[in-house]
C-alpha positions as CSV (number, residue, x, y, z in Angstrom):
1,X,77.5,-54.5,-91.7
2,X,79.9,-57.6,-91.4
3,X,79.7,-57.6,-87.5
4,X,77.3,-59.4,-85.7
5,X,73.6,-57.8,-84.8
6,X,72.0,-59.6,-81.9
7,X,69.0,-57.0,-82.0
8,X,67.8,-54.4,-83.3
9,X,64.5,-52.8,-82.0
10,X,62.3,-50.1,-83.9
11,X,58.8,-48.9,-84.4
12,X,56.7,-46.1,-86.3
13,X,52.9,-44.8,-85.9
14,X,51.6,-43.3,-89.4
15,X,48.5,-41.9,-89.6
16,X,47.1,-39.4,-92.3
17,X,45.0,-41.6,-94.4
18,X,41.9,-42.6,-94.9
19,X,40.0,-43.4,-91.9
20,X,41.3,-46.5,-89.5
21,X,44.1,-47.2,-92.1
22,X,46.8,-46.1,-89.8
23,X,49.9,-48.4,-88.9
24,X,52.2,-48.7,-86.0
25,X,54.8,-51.8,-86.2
26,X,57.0,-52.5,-84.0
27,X,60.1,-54.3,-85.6
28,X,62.8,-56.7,-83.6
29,X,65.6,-57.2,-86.3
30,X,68.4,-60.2,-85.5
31,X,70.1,-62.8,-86.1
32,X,69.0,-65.7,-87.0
33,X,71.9,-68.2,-85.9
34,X,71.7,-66.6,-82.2
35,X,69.1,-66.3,-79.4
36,X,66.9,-64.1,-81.9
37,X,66.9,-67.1,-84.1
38,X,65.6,-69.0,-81.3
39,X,62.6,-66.4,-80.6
40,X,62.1,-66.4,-84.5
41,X,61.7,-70.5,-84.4
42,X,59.3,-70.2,-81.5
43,X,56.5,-67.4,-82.8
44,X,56.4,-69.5,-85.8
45,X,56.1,-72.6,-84.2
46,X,53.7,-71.8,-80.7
47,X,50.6,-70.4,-82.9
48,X,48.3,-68.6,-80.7
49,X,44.4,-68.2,-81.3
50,X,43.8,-65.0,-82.5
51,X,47.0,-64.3,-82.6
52,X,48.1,-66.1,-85.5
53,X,52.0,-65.8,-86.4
54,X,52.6,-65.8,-90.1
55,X,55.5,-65.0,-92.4
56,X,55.2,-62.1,-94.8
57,X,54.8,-62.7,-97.8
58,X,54.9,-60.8,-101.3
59,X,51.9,-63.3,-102.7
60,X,50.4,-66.5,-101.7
61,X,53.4,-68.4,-101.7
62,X,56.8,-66.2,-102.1
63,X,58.3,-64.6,-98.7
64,X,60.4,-61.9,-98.4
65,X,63.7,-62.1,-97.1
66,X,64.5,-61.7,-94.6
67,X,62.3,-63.5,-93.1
68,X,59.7,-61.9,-91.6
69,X,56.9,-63.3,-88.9
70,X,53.8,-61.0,-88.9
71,X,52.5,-60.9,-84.9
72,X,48.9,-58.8,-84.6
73,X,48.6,-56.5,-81.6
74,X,44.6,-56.9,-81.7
75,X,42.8,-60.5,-80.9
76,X,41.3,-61.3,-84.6
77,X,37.2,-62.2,-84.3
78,X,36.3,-61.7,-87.8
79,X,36.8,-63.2,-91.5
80,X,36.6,-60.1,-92.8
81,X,39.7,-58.8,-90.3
82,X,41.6,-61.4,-91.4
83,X,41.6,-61.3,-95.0
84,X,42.5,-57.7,-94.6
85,X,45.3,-58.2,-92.0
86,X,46.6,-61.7,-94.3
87,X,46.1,-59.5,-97.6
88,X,46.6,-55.8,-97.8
89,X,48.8,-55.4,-95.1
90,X,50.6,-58.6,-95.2
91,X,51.8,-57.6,-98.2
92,X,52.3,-54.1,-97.5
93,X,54.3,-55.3,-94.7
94,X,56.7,-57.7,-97.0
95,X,57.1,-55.0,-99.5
96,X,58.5,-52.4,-96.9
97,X,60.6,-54.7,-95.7
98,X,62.2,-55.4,-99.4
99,X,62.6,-51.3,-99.8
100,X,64.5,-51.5,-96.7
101,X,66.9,-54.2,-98.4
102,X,66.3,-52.4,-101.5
103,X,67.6,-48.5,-100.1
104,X,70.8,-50.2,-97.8
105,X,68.7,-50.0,-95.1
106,X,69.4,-53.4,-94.1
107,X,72.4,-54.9,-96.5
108,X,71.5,-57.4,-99.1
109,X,74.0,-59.3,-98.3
110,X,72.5,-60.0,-95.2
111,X,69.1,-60.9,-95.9
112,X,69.5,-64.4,-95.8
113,X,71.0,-63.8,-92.3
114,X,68.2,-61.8,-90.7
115,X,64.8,-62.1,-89.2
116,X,62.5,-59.8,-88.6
117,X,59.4,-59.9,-86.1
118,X,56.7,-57.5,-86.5
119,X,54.3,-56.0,-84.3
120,X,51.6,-55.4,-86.3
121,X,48.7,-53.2,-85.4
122,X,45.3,-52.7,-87.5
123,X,41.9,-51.4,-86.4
124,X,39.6,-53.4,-85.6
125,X,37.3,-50.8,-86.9
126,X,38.9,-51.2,-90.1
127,X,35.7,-54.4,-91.1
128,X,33.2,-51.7,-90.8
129,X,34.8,-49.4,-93.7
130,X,32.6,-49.0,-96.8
131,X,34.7,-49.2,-99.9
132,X,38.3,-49.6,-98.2
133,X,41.0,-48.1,-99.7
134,X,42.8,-50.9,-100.2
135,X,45.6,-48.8,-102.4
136,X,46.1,-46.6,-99.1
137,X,46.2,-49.4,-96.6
138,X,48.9,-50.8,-98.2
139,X,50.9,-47.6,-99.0
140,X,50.9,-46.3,-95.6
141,X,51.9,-50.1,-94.1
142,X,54.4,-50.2,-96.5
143,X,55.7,-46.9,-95.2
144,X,55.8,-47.6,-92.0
145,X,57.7,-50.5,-91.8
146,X,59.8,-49.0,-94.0
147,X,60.3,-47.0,-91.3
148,X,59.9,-48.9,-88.3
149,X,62.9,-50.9,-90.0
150,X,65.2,-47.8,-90.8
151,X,64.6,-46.7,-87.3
152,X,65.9,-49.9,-85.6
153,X,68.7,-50.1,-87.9
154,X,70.2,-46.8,-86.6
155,X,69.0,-47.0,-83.3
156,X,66.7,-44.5,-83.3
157,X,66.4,-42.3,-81.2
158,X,69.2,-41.6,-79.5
159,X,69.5,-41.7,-75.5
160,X,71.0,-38.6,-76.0
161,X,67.6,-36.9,-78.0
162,X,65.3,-39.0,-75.5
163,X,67.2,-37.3,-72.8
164,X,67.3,-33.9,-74.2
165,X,63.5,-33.6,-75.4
166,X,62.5,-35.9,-71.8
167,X,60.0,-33.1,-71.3
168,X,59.2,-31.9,-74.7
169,X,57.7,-35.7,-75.6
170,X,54.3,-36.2,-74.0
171,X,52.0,-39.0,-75.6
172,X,49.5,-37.7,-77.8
173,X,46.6,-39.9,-75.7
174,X,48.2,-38.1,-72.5
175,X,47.9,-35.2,-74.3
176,X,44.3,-35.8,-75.4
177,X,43.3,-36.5,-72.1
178,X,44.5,-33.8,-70.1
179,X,43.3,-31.3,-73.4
180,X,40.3,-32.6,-72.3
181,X,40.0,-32.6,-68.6
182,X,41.1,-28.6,-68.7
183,X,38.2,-28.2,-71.4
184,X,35.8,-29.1,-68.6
């Protein structure tokens, strides 16, 4: 990968675990000496309340690289939320970033050169879990920025599957609903 990557967009929704453990990021992969770079600078910079922007990090005080802006999807209220979101997955998050570096996924030789900002989505529910697996959490947001990542990377999918299974792809909460208005 020696030619240059404005963006790269990706996500992934795994579910499975544990109760409100699932994840769904959403990854934008760039450049950082282009206009990505510039949209990296300014998450980091324009902090948001409730929305805090934070770099991943394996531990309290060692990023990964690339470098990698956490962004939550839900408005944080609670402590509690927080020291999840800033712990368990924040971690989970910078370690499924480093398998992607680790399995090609993105080159090592550009990790220096790359940001990554990620979407991050956690239950809010998830403060209200007695005895969290914390082990889980972490394994299945790990994953799925694995994931999200390898998915952007290869542009998937395809126009050419998105056209093909147009009809086929209905959104489970669609889904859900109609299932339940013809249950009536």
């Amino acid at each position: 990968m020696s030619e240059k990557m404005t963006m790269r967009i990706g996500e992934c929704l795994l579910a499975g675990g544990p109760a409100f453990t699932a994840a769904e990021p959403e990854v934008i992969i760039g450049e950082l000496d282009g206009p990505f770079g510039t949209a990296f600078a300014n998450l980091l910079g324009d902090q948001v309340q409730g929305h805090s922007r934070v770099l991943a990090l394996m531990n309290t005080d060692v990023m990964v690289k690339p470098a990698t802006i956490m962004v939550s999807k839900v408005t944080v209220k609670k402590t509690a939320y927080t020291t999840i979101l800033m712990g368990t997955v924040q971690g989970a998050i910078a370690n499924g970033v480093l398998d992607a570096v680790r399995n090609g996924t993105i080159p090592k030789e550009k990790a220096n050169d790359l940001g990554i900002i990620c979407s991050v989505w956690l239950n809010p529910a998830i403060t209200t879990v007695e005895d969290l697996d914390h082990e889980a959490l972490f394994n299945i947001h790990r994953e799925a920025t694995r994931k999200a990542i390898e998915k952007a990377m290869s542009d998937e999918p395809s126009i050419d599957y998105l056209l093909e299974n147009q009809d086929k792809l209905v959104h489970k909460y669609y889904q859900n609903a109609l299932d339940a208005k013809a249950a009536k």
